[in-house]
N, C-alpha and C positions, 0 to 999 in steps of 0.2 A: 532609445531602447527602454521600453518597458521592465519592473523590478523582475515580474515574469521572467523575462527572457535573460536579464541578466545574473538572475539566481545561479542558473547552471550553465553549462557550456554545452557545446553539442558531443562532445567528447564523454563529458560528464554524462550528459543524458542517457548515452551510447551502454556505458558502464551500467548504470541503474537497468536499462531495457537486458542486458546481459545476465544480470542476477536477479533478473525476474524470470529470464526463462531457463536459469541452473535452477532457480526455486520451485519451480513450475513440473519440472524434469521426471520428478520421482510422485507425483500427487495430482490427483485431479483439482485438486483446488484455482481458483483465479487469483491473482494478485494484481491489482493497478495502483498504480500513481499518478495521483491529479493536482498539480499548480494551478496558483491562482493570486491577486494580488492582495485581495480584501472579502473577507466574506461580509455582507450587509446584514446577517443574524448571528445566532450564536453558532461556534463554530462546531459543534458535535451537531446540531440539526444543521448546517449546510451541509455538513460530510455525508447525513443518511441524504439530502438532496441528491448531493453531484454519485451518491453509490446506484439510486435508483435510474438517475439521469443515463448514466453510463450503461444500464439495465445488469450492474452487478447482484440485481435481488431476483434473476434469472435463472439462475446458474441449478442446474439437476441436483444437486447434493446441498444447496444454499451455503455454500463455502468459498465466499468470496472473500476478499479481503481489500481491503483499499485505504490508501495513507496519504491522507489531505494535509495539504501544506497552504496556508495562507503566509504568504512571504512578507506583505508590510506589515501584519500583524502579527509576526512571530510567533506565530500557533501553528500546529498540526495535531493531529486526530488521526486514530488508529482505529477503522471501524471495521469490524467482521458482521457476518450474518449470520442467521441464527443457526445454521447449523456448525459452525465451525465455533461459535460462542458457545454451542452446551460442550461441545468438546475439549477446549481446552481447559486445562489446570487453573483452577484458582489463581489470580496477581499475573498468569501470563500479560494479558495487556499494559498491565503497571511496567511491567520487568521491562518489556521491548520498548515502550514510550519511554524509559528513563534511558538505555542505552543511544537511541535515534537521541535523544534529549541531550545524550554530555557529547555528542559532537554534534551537534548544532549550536550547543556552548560555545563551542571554538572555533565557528565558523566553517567546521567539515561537512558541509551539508548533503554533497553528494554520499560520502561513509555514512553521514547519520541512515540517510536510507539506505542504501545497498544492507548494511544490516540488520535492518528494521524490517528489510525484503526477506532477504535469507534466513531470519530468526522465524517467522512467517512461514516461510518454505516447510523449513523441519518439522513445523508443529502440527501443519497440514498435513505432510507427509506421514509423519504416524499416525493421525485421525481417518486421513483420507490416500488413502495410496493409490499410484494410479496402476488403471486395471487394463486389461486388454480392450482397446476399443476405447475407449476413455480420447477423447477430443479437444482442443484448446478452443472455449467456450467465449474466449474475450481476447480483444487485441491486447497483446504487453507495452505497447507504445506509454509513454507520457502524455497524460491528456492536461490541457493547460486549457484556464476560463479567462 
């Protein structure tokens, strides 16, 4: 079994795919989550990679969001597009990378994202609320490289 696969459980997964679509709920915004075991460059240009890959730089409103995790390298990346990056507050990225950050400290890796998802959710949600007609633009699944 690959570090991939053993990162998280299906159970875990399950939980993450859940509070991507409570986050999801209230805002047009996209949120995904993409595992991986190694990225082969540095890991903020893999993330803009696997965000275009995923064609998260698609989305109507450019408010996508995606939280790369490279699991043998203990890095993740919190990367928005540009529309949801002129919208939020100043240090929001800082703030939510430190939170997803102290429970990955202890090994909580599933809580590190469920609230790195949901902190996500609310920020979109006041930028971007969803409006009538408003459509889910992207799978919520786990994508894993």
């Amino acid at each position: 079994m690959s570090q991939v696969e053993k990162f998280l459980s299906a159970e875990e997964e399950q939980e993450i795919v859940n509070a991507i679509l409570e986050a999801e709920k209230n805002t047009s915004g996209e949120i995904r989550v993409h595992i991986e075991s190694t990225a082969k460059i540095d890991h903020f240009s893999r993330a803009q990679q696997v965000f275009h890959f995923l064609k998260m730089d698609n989305t109507k409103d450019e408010n996508g969001v995606l939280i790369y995790v490279a699991v043998e390298d203990k890095k993740f990346v919190i990367y928005g597009d540009s529309g949801i990056d002129r919208a939020v507050p100043k240090g929001f990225w800082e703030s939510t990378k430190e939170v997803i950050s102290s429970h990955f400290k202890h090994g909580d890796f599933k809580q590190g994202i469920i609230e790195g998802v949901l902190r996500a959710g609310k920020e979109l949600e006041a930028h971007f609320p969803w409006e009538h007609g408003d459509i889910n633009e992207l799978s919520d699944e786990i994508s894993k490289g």
